[in-house]
C-alpha positions in Angstrom: 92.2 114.3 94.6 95.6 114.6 94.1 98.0 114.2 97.2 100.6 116.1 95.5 98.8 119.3 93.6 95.1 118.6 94.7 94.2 118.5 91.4 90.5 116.2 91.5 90.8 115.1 87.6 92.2 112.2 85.7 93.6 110.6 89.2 95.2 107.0 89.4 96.9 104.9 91.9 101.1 105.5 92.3 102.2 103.6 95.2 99.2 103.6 96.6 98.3 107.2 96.7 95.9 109.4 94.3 97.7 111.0 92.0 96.7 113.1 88.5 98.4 112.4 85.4 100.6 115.7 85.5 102.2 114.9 88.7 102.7 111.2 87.9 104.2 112.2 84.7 106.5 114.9 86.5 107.2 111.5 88.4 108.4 109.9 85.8 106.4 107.2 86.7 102.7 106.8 84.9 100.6 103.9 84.9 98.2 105.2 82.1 101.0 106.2 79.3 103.6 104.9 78.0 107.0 106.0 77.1 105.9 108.9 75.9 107.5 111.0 79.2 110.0 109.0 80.9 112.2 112.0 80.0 113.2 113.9 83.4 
């Protein structure tokens, strides 16, 4: 699951913690997408 919003779908690895793609993308930082959201 997430370690930020608990959220247990569409997780991947950012710095070596689960995170979902919302809170990666709130991040600014996704592994999955591109440069679709690098707006902050």
């Amino acid at each position: 699951a997430c370690v930020f919003c608990g959220n247990a779908s569409d997780n991947q690895l950012f710095h070596g913690k689960n995170v979902c793609r919302d809170c990666a993308i709130a991040m600014g930082e996704t592994v999955s997408a591109s440069s679709e959201s690098k707006a902050v």
